[in-house]
C-alpha positions in Angstrom: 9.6 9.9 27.2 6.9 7.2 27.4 4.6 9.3 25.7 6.4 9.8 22.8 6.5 5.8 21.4 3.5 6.7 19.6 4.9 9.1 17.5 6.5 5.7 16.0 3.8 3.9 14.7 4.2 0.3 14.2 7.2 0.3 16.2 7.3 -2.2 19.3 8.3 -0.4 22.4 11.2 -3.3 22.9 13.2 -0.7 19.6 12.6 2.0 21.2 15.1 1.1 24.5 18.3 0.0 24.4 19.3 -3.4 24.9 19.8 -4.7 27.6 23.2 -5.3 28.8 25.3 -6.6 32.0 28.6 -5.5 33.6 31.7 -6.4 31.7 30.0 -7.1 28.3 31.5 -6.4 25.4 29.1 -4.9 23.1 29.6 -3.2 19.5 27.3 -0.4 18.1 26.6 -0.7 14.3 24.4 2.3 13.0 22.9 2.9 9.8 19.9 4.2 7.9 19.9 0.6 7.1 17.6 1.8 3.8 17.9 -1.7 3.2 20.2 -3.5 4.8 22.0 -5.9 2.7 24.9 -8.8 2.9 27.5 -6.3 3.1 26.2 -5.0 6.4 25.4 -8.7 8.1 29.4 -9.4 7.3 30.4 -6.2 8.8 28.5 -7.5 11.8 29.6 -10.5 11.5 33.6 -9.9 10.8 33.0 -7.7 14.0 31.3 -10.2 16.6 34.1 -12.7 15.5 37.3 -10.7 15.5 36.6 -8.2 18.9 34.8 -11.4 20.5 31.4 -9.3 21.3 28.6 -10.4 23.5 26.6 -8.4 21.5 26.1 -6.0 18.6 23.5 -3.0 18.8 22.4 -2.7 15.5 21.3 0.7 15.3 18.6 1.7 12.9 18.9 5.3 12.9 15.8 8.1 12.0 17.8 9.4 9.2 21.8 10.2 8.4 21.9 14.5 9.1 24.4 14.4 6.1 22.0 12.3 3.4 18.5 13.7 2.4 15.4 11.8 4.3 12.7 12.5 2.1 12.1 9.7 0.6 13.8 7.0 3.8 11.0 4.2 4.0 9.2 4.0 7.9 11.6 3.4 10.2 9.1 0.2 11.4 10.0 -1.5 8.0 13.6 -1.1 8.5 13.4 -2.3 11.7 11.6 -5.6 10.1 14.2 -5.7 7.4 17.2 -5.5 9.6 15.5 -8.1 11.6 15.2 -10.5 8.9 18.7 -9.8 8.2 19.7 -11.2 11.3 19.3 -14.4 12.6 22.2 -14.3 15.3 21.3 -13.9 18.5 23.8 -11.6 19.5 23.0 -8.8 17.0 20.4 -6.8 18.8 18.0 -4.4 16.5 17.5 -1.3 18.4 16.1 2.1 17.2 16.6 3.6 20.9 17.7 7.2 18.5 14.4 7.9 17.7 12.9 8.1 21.1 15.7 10.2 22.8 15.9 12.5 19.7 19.6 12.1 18.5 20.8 12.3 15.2 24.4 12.5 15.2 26.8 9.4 16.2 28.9 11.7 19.0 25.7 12.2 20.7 24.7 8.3 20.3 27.7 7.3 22.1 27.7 10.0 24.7 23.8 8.7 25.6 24.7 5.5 25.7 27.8 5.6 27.8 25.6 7.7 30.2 23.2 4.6 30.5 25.5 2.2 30.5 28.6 2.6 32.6 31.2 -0.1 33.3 30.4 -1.5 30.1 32.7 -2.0 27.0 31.5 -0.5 23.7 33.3 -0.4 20.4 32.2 2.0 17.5 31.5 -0.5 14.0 31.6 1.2 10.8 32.4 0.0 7.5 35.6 1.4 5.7 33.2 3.1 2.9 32.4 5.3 5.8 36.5 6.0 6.9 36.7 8.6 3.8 34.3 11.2 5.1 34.7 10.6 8.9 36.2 14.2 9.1 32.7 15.6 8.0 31.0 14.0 10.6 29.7 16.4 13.4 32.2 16.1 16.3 34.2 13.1 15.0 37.2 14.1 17.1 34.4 13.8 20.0 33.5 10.2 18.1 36.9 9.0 18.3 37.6 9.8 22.1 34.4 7.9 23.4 35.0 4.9 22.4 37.4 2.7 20.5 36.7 2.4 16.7 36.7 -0.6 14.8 36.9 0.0 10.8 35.5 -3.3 9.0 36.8 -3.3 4.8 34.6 -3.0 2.2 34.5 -3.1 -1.6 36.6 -0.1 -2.8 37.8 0.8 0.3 40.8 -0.8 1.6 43.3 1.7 1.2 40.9 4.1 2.3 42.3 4.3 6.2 45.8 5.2 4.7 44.7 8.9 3.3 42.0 9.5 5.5 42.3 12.6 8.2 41.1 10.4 10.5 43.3 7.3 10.0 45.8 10.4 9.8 44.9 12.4 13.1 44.8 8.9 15.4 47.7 7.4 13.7 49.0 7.1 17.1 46.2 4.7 18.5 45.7 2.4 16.2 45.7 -1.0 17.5 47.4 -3.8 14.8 44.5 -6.5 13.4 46.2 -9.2 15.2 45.4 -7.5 18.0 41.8 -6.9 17.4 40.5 -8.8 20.5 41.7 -6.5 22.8 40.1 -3.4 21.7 36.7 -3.9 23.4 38.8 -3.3 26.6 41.1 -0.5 25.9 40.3 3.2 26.6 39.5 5.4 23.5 41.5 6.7 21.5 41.8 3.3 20.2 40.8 2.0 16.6 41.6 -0.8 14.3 41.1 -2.4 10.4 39.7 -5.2 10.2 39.8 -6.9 6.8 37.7 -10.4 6.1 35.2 -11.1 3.4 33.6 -8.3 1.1 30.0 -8.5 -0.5 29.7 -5.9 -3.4 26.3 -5.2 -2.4 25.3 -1.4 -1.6 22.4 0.2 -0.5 22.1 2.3 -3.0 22.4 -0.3 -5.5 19.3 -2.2 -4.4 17.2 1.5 -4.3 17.9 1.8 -7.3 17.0 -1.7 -8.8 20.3 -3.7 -9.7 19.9 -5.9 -6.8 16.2 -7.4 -5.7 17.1 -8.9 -1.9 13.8 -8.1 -0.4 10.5 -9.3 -1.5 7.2 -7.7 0.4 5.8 -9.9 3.6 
């Protein structure tokens, strides 16, 4: 695949690998179209290094979301720079590893990387805006039985995990928030809600000019 990091261009080769990781880390994977990221994101990150007691967070800059249209998603080299502004803490770990290994869906993420990485302990991150349509995600029964799943709140949707198929379907594995620290090492299914603090901010909001985080370099 060495061949193929040109097809990125202005991509360091160092986003186009995963992170590097040793045995017994706990590590959570945080994936997005990131098209900008925004506060809301760096607290999901944050709530989620805090509560599961990662090592690390993968912050995932994906090549597009199959379910959104793409057209119009800026270079994935200037989200990559974006998301790295975003984050100052050492842990979080920008990574656009998708791109170069050709996946698009999160079921084939997570099988990839538990292929590369065994003996490690991953947790899904995704915020609860994301809970609603889970079931529309391409093999999210597959999603769900790779790793554990940790659902961070956000704006608008707390009650969301009550009346979603998903919360629904794996009623039986969820893990209570006080209990949040052990999910890194528990076998999937597992999952848990994590509430914390809640930025109103949306991607969508800054695309379309209400919010001005980002000024050009």
């Amino acid at each position: 695949m060495t061949g193929r990091t040109a097809l990125f261009p202005g991509v360091a080769r160092k986003y186009l690998r995963m992170p590097h990781v040793e045995p017994g880390m706990r590590i959570g994977l945080f994936g997005g179209s990131f098209n900008p990221p925004h506060e809301g994101h760096r607290l999901v990150a944050e709530i989620a290094i805090r509560r599961l007691r990662l090592d690390q967070l993968w912050w995932i800059v994906t090549p597009g979301n199959p379910l959104k249209d793409v057209t119009s998603l800026p270079p994935l080299a200037d989200r990559i720079a974006w998301s790295e502004r975003m984050n100052p803490d050492p842990r979080v770990k920008v990574t656009a590893f998708e791109a170069l290994h050709e996946v698009r869906y999160t079921a084939d993420t997570l099988a990839l990387v538990r292929r590369y990485n065994p003996a490690r302990r991953f947790v899904w991150i995704m915020g609860a805006d994301n809970l609603a349509g889970f079931h529309r995600w391409q093999k999210w029964r597959d999603i769900a039985l790779t790793f554990p799943i940790a659902v961070v709140d956000r704006p608008g949707s707390t009650l969301a995990y009550l009346s979603s198929k998903m919360a629904k379907t794996f009623d039986y594995a969820r893990v209570d928030e006080s209990d949040a620290a052990l999910l890194p090492t528990l076998p999937a299914p597992a999952w848990t809600f994590l509430h914390g603090p809640r930025s109103p901010v949306s991607s969508t909001a800054i695309r379309n000019g209400t919010e001005k985080l980002f000024k050009k370099a």
